[in-house]
C-alpha distance (Angstrom), angle and dihedral (degrees) to the residues before:
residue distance angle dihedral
X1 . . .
X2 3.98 . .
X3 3.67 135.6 .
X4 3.49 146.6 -173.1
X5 3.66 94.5 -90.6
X6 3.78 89.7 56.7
X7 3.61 92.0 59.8
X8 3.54 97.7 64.4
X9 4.31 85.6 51.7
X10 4.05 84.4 52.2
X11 3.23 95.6 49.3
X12 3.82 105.2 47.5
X13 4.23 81.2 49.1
X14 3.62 94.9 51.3
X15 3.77 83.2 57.6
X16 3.16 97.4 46.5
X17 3.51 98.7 46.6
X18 4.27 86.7 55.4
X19 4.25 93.8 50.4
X20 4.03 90.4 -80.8
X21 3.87 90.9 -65.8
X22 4.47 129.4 78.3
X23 3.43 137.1 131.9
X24 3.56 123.2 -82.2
X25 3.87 88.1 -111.4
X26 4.10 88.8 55.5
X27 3.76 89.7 47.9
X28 4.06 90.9 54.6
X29 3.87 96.0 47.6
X30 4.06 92.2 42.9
X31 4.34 83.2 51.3
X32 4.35 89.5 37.6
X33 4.01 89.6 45.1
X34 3.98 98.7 45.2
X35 3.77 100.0 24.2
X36 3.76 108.0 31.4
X37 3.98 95.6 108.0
X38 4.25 88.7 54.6
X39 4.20 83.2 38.1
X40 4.31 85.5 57.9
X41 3.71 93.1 48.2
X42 3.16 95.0 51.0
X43 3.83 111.3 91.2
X44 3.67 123.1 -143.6
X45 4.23 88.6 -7.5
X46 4.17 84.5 75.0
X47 3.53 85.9 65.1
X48 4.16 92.2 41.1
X49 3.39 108.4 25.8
X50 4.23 95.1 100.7
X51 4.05 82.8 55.6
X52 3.42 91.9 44.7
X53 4.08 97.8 51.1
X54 3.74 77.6 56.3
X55 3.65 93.1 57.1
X56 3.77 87.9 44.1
X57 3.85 85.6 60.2
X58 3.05 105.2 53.1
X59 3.92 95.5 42.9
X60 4.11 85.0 54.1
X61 4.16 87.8 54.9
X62 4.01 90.4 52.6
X63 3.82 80.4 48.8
X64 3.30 97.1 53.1
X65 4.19 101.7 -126.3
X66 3.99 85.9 100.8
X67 3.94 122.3 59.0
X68 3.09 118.2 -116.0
X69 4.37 118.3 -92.7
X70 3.67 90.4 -116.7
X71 3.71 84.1 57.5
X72 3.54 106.5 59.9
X73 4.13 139.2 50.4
X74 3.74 108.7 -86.4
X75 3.78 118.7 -74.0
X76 3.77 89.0 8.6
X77 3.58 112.5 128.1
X78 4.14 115.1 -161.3
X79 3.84 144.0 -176.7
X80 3.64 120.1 -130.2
């Protein structure tokens, strides 16, 4: 079973795995493809958890490990 924390691990590995930078779309499949039986078990965060990578996002800008929107090409989504 996921969470909201987990999100934020997916998401920095889905970058990671794509040379730190990929689309938001790329991000979702890499979390859907490795993480969809924790996604299913997951209660209401199956029907969230794209939102909630979002969320995730934008908390990791304010942290610093994500550049900044302004910084990147539209709808790309990178790691520091």
């Amino acid at each position: 079973m996921a969470h909201q924390k987990d999100l934020r691990k997916w998401l920095i590995e889905a970058l990671k795995a794509h040379n730190r930078s990929a689309s938001i779309v790329e991000v979702c499949k890499y979390v859907w493809k490795n993480y969809e039986n924790e996604l299913r078990r997951s209660g209401d965060l199956f029907f969230t958890w794209q939102y909630d990578i979002r969320w995730s996002a934008t908390q990791l800008r304010k942290e610093g490990i994500m550049r900044a929107t302004d910084l990147t090409p539209k709808g790309i989504w990178e790691l520091v």
